[in-house]
C-alpha positions as CSV (number, residue, x, y, z in Angstrom):
1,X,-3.7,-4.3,-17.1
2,X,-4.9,-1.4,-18.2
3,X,-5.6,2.1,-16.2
4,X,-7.3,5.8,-17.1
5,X,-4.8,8.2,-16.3
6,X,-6.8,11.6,-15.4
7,X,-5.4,14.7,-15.9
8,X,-8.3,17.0,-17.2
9,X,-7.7,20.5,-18.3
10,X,-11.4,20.7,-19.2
11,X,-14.6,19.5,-17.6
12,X,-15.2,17.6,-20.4
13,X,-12.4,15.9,-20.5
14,X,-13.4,14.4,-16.9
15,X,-16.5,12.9,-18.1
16,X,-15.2,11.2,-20.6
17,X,-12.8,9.4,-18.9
18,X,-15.6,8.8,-16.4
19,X,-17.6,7.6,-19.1
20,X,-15.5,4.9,-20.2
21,X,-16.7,3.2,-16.7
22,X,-20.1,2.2,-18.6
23,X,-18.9,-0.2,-20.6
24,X,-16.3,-2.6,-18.8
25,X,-16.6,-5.9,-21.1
26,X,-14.9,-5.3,-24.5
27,X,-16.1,-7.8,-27.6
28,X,-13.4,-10.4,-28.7
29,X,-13.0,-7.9,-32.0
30,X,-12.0,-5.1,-30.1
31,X,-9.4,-6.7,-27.6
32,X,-7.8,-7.9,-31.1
33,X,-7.4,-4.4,-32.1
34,X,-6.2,-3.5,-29.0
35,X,-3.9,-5.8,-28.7
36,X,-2.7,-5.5,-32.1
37,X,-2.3,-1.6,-31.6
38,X,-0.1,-2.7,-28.8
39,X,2.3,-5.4,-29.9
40,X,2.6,-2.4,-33.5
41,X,2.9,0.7,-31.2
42,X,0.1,2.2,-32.9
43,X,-1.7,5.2,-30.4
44,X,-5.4,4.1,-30.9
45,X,-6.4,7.2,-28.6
46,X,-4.0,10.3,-30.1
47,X,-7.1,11.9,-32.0
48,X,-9.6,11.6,-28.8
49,X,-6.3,13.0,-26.8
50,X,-5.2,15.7,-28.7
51,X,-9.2,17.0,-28.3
């Protein structure tokens, strides 16, 4: 399972994570890389984060 942890310093940063409620079905491709990230320890969100 995965979750959206909030903690918003910016407006901004709230609608994105709110954003991410508009697509809930991912493509077999992308739970791959996901899951690939994962089982590698590889941060696929450190660039969006550090925004």
């Amino acid at each position: 399972m995965t979750s959206a942890l909030i903690g918003a310093s910016r407006p901004e940063q709230v609608e994105d994570c709110v954003g991410a409620l508009k697509v809930l079905d991912f493509r077999e491709a992308e739970l791959a890389e996901i899951e690939y990230a994962r089982e590698s320890d590889i941060n696929l969100w450190a660039a969006s984060a550090e925004r």
